[in-house]
C-alpha positions in Angstrom: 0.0 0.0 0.0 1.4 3.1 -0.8 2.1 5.7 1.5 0.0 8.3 -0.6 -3.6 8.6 -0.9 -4.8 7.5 -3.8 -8.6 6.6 -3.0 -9.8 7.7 -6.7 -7.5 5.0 -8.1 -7.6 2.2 -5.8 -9.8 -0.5 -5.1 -11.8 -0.5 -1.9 -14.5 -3.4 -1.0 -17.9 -3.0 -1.4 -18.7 -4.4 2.0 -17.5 -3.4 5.3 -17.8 -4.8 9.0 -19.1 -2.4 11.5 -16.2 -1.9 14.0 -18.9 -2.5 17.1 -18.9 -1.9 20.6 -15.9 -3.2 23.3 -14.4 -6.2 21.3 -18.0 -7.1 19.8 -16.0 -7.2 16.3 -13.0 -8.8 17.5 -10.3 -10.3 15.2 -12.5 -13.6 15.1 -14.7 -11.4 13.1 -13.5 -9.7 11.0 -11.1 -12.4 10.0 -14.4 -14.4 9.1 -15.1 -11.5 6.8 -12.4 -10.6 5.1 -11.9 -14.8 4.3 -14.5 -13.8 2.2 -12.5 -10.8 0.5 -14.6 -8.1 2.4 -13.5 -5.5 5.3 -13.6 -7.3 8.1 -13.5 -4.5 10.9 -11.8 -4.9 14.6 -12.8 -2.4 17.2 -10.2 -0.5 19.1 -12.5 0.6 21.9 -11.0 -0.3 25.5 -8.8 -3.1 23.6 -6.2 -2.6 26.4 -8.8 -3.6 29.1 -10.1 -6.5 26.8 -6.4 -8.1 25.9 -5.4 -7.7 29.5 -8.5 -9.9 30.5 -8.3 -12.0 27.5 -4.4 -12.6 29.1 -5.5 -12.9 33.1 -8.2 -15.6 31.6 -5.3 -17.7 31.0 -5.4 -16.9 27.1 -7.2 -19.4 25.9 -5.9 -21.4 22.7 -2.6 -19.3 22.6 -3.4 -16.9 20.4 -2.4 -13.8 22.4 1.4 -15.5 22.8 1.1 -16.4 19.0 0.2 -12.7 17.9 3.0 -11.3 20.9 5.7 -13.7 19.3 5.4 -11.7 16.0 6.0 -8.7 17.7 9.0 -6.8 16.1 10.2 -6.5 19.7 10.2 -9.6 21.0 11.4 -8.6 24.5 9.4 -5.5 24.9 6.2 -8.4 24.0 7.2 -10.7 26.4 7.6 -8.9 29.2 3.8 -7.0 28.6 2.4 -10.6 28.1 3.9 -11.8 31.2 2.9 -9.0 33.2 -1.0 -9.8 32.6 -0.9 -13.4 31.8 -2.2 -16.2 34.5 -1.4 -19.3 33.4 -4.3 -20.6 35.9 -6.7 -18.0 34.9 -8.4 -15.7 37.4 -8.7 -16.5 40.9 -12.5 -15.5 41.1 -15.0 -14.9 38.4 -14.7 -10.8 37.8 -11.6 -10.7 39.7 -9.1 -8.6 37.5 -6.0 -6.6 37.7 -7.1 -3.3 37.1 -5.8 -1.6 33.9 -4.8 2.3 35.1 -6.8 4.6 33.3 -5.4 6.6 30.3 -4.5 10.1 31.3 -2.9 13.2 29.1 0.2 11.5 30.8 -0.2 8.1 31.0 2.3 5.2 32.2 4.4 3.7 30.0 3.5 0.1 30.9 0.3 1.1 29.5 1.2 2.4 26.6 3.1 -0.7 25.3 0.1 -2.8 26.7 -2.2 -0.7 24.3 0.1 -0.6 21.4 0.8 -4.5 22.0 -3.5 -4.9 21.8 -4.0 -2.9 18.7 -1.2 -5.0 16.6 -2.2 -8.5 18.1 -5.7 -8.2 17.6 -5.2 -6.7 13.9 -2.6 -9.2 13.4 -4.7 -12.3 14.2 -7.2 -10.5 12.0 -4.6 -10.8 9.2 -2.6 -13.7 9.6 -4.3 -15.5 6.9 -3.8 -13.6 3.5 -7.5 -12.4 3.2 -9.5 -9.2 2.1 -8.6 -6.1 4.2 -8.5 -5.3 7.6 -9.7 -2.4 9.2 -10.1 -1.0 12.8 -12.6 1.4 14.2 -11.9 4.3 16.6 -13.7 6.9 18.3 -13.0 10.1 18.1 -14.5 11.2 21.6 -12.2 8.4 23.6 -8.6 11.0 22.5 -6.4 9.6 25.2 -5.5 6.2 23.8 -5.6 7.0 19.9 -1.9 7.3 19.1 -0.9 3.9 20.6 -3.6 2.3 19.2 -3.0 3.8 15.9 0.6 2.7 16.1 0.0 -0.8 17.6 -2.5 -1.5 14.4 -0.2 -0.2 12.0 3.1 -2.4 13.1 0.3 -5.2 13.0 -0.3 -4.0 9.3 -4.0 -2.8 9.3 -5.1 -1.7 6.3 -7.8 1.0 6.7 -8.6 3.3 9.9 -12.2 3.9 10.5 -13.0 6.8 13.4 -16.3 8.6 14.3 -17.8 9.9 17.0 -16.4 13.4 16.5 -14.5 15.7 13.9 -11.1 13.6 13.2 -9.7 16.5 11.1 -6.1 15.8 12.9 -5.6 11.8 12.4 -4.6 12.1 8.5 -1.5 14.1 10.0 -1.0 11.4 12.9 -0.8 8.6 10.6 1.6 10.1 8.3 3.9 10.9 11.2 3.3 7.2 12.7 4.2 6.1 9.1 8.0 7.8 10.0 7.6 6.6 13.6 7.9 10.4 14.2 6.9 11.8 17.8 3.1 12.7 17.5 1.1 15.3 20.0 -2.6 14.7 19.8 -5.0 17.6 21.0 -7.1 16.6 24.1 -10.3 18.6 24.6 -10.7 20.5 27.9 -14.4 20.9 28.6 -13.6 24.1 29.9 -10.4 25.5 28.7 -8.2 25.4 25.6 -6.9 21.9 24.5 -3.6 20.3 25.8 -1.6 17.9 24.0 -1.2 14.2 24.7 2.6 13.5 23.6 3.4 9.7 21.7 6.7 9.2 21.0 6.9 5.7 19.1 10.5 5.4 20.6 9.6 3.7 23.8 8.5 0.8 21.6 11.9 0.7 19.8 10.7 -0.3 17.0 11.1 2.1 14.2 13.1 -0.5 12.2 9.5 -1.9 11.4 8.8 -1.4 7.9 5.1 0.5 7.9 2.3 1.4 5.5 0.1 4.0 5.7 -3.7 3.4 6.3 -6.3 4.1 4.5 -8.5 6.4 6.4 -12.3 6.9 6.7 -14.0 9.2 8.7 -17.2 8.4 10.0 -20.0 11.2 9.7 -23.8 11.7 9.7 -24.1 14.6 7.5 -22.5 16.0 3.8 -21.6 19.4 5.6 -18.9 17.1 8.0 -17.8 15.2 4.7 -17.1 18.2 2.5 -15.2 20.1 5.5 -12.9 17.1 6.2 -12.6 16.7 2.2 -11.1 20.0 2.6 -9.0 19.6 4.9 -7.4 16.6 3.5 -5.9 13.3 3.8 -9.4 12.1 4.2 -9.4 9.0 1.9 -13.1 8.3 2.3 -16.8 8.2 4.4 -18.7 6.1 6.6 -22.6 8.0 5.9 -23.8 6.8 9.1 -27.8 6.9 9.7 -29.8 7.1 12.9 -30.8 3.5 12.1 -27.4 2.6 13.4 -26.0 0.8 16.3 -23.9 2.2 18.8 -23.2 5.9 19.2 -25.3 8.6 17.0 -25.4 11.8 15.8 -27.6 14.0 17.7 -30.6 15.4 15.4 -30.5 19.0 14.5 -31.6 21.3 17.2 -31.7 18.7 19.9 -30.9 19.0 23.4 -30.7 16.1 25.3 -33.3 17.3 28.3 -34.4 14.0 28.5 -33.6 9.9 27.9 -36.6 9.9 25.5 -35.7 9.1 21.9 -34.4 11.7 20.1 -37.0 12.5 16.7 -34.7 12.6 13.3 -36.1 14.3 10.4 -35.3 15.3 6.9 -33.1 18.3 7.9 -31.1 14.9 9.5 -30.6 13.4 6.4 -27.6 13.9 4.5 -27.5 15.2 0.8 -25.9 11.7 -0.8 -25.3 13.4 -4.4 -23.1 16.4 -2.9 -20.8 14.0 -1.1 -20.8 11.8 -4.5 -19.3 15.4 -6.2 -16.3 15.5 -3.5 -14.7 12.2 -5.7 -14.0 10.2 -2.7 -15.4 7.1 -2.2 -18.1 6.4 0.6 -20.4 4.0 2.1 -23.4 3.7 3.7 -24.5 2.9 7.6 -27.5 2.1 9.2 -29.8 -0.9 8.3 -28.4 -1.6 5.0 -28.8 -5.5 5.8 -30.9 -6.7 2.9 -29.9 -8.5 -0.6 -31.4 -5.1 -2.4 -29.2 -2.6 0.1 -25.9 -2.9 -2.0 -27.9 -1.7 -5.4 -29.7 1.2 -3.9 -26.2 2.3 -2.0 -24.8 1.9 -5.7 -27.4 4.0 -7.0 -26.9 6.8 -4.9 -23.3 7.3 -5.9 -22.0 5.0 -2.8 -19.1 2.6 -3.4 -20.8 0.3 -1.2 -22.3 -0.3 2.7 -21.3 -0.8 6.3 -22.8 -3.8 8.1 -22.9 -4.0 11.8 -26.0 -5.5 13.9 -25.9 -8.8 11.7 -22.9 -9.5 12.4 -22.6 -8.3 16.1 -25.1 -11.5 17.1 -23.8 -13.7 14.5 -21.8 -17.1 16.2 -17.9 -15.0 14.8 -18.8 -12.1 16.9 -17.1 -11.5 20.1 -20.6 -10.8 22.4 -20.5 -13.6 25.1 -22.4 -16.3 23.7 -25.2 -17.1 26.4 -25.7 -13.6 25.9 -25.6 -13.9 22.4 -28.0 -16.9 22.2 -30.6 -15.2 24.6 -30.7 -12.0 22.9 -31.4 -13.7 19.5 -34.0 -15.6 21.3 -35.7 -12.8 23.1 -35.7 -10.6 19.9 -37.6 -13.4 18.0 -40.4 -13.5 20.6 -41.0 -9.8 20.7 -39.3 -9.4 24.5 -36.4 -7.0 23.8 -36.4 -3.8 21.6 -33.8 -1.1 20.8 -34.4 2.2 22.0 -32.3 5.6 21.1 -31.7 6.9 25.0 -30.9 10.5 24.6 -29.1 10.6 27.4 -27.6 7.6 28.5 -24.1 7.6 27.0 -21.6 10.4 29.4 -20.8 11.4 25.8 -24.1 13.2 25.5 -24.7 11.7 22.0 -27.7 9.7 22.0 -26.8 5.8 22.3 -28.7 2.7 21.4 -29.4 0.1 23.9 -31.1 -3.5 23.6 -33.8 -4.1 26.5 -32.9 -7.5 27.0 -34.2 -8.8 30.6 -31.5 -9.0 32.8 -28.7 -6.6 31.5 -28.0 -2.9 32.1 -30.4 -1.5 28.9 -33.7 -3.3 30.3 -33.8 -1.3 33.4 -34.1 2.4 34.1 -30.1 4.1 34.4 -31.2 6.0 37.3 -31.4 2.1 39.1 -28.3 1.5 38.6 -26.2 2.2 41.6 -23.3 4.2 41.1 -19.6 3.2 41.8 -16.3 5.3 41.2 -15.1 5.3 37.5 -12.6 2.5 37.3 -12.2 2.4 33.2 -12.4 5.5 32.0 -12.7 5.7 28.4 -15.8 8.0 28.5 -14.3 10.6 31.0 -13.9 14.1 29.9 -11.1 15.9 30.7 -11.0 19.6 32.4 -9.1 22.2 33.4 -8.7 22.2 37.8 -8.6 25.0 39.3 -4.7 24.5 40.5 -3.9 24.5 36.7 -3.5 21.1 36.3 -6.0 18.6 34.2 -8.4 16.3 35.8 -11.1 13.5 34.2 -14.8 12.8 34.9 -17.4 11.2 34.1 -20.9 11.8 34.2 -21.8 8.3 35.2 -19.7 8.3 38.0 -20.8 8.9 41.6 -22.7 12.3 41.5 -20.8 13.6 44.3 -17.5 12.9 42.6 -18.6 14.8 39.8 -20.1 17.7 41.3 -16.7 18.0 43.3 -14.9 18.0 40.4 -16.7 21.1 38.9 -19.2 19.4 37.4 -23.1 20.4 36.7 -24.9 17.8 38.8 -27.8 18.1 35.9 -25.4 16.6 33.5 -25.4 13.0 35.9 -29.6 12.6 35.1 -30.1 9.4 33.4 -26.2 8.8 32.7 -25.3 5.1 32.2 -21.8 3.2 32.9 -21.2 2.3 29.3 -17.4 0.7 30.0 -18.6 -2.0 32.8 -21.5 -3.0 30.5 -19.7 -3.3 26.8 -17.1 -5.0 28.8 -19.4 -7.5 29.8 -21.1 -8.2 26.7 -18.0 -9.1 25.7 -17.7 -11.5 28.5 -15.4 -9.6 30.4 -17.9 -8.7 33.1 -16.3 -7.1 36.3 -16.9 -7.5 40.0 -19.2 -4.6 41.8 -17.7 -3.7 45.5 -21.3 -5.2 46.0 -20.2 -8.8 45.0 -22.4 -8.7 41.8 -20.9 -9.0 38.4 -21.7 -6.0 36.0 -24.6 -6.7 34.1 -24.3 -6.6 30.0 -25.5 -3.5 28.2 -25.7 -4.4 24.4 -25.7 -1.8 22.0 -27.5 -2.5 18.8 -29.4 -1.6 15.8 -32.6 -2.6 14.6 -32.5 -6.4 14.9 -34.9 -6.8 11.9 -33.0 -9.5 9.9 -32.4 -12.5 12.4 -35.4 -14.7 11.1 -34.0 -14.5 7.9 -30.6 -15.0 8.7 -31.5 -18.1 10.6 -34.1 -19.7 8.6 -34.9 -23.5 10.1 -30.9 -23.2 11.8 -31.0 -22.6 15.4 -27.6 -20.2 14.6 -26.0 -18.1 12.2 -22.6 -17.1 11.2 -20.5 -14.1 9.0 -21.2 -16.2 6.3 -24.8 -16.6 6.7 -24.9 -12.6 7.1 -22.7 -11.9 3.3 -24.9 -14.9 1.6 -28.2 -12.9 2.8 -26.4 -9.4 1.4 -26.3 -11.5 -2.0 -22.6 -10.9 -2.3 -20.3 -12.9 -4.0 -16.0 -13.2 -2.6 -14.3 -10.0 -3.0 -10.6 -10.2 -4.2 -8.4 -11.7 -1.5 -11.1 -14.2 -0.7 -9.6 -17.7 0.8 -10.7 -21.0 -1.4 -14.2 -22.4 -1.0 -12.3 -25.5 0.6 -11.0 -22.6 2.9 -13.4 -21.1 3.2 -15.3 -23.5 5.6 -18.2 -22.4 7.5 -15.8 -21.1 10.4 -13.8 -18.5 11.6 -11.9 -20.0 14.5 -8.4 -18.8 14.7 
């Protein structure tokens, strides 16, 4: 891949992976994907926490120590893997080393764990020759991006996805990474001027790695976003994300979030598909685009192709805990769990898609919830103290600890802990000082697909989910002997 961008001359996939929730698309994934020549998409949300559980588990099957061996520094790998890694897994269920949080200054034990993360998860993700691999950031969790942009480029990932925010600075990033040059990434201040978050690749010592440059793709909701990033440049393409879509979402025009009802989208939401067609740059489309026809309308409109997520999120490659999984395909079916838009659940203040499954964090109220100290952190926003220095909340957290901070006590109403619940659903679930384990919080899409997708078959898989999309193997695709029906590493 060249170190250029050259989107108007290249060949991207028609069909990408949504990069979903905390390890929801891990590499299992979106190796299952792209062994069918499509983007298969990992997600780089919290992947510090998730490979240091994955490791305290005991590393199941080896493939942490595989993906650590090919490491360009091997010493540097093994002495992060053995600093996480019980052989005999954890003592009680829940029971894990806490990973610090990320900080404009963090340690840097966890930088090399995060870098380590984002190249063995992308790495496992490629280490069959398949279609490309991509991973997902977002924009709004600034701490960790430079480590993980640097981890999943020595692990050779071929396209960086990132929403949730204006990305305008990453292009820059990566072409600095690319040189293993020091990079400074601007932190926002919710009430002061920006500080900057200093990388230097160095501490890795690993700049005799041979890198490529990324493609990137910002993810947006409206043309207005995509033309002003155009302009800006070394934008190499769009994600058009819709309010159908899982996850995170842009807040409709003119909304407040005074409330946790759903937020009402209209057609000033809608963005103008032929003016981002006339910027030249490929894009695709996101949000419910999970039917044989959805490929050929996106087509239509000028799109190169579409971005999949809720399909595969419950599909049998995705990384959601399976009894989870299996109960949330089941409740769906018999009409006992919806998704709901809460406009104010997420500390991000965008509005945030939950699945009401019985039992987990989205089927009761957030207010029920009861409040515990922030002990992950991706979510926090950072602020100026008033000793000069820079200090993190979170809206979810204990309303007293916010408040104390400088923080509006209105902004806590209805607030969810999103970190303990993704973390869960991906069957990393954490111990409360209460003794209970965390419940799941699932973010989804419309799940409108799964009785076709399963047909008389009590599961599905990736495959099932392309076959239904009516696409044939992109280039890169593995043989049909291959190709089996499974995506174990």
């Amino acid at each position: 891949m060249s170190s250029k961008n050259e989107s108007s001359t290249v060949s991207h996939p028609v069909l990408i992976q949504g990069g979903m929730g905390v390890s929801i698309s891990s590499w299992r994934l979106a190796k299952a994907v792209a062994r069918r020549g499509h983007m298969g998409v990992v997600s780089g949300t919290a992947l510090d926490s998730v490979i240091a559980a994955r490791l305290q588990e005991g590393d199941t099957g080896g493939d942490l120590r595989r993906a650590f061996d090919a490491f360009p520094n091997r010493e540097l790998a093994d002495r992060v893997y053995y600093l996480w890694h019980s052989s005999k897994g954890l003592s009680e269920s829940g029971v894990y080393k806490r990973v610090p949080m990320f900080s404009e200054k963090p340690p840097i034990y966890l930088l090399e764990l995060t870098v380590l993360s984002a190249f063995a998860e992308v790495w496992l993700a490629k280490e069959e020759r398949t279609g490309p691999i991509g991973i997902n950031l977002l924009e709004k969790v600034q701490a960790p991006t430079l480590p993980l942009l640097y981890g999943a480029m020595l692990g050779g990932v071929d396209y960086v996805l990132m929403g949730a925010g204006i990305p305008r600075d990453i292009p820059g990033h990566l072409d600095r990474l690319l040189d293993h040059q020091i990079c400074a990434l601007r932190l926002n201040l919710d009430n002061d001027e920006p500080v900057l978050a200093v990388f230097n690749p160095a501490i890795m010592a690993c700049e005799f790695a041979f890198l490529e440059r990324p493609r990137f793709l910002a993810i947006v909701s409206s043309h207005i976003l995509a033309m002003s990033l155009a302009r800006s440049g070394g934008v190499d393409g769009f994600v058009l994300e819709g309010p159908m879509a899982g996850g995170h979402n842009a807040p409709p025009r003119g909304w407040t979030p005074a409330s946790n009802d759903e937020p009402i989208y209209g057609e000033r939401d809608e963005a103008n598909l032929e003016r981002v067609a006339r910027l030249g740059l490929p894009f695709w489309l996101a949000g419910a685009q999970d039917d044989s026809e959805s490929l050929g309308r996106a087509q239509s409109a000028g799109a190169t192709g579409i971005q999949v997520g809720t399909a595969f999120a419950f599909c049998s490659d995705s990384g959601m805990e399976n009894e989870v999984r299996r109960r949330a395909i089941k409740a769906s079916l018999d009409n006992r769990a919806e998704t709901r838009t809460e406009g104010r659940g997420s500390p991000t203040g965008f509005p945030f898609k939950t699945l009401s499954l019985e039992g987990s964090e989205g089927a009761r109220p957030a207010g029920e919830r009861k409040r515990q100290t922030c002990t992950h952190g991706y979510l926090r926003s950072a602020y100026r103290k008033k000793d000069g220095g820079v200090g993190w909340r979170c809206a979810a957290e204990p309303e007293s600890h916010y408040v104390m901070k400088g923080g509006d006590l209105n902004d806590c109403t209805d607030r969810r802990c999103l970190c303990n619940g993704l973390l869960a659903t991906a069957g990393h679930a954490h111990r409360m000082k209460s003794g209970e384990l965390e419940r799941p919080l699932i973010t989804s899409g419309y799940l409108r697909c799964l009785r076709e997708l399963l047909g008389d078959k009590e599961d599905y898989d990736a495959n099932d989910v392309i076959d239904r999309l009516g696409l044939t193997d992109g280039p890169g695709a593995l043989s049909a002997t291959n190709n089996a029906r499974s995506s174990g590493g």
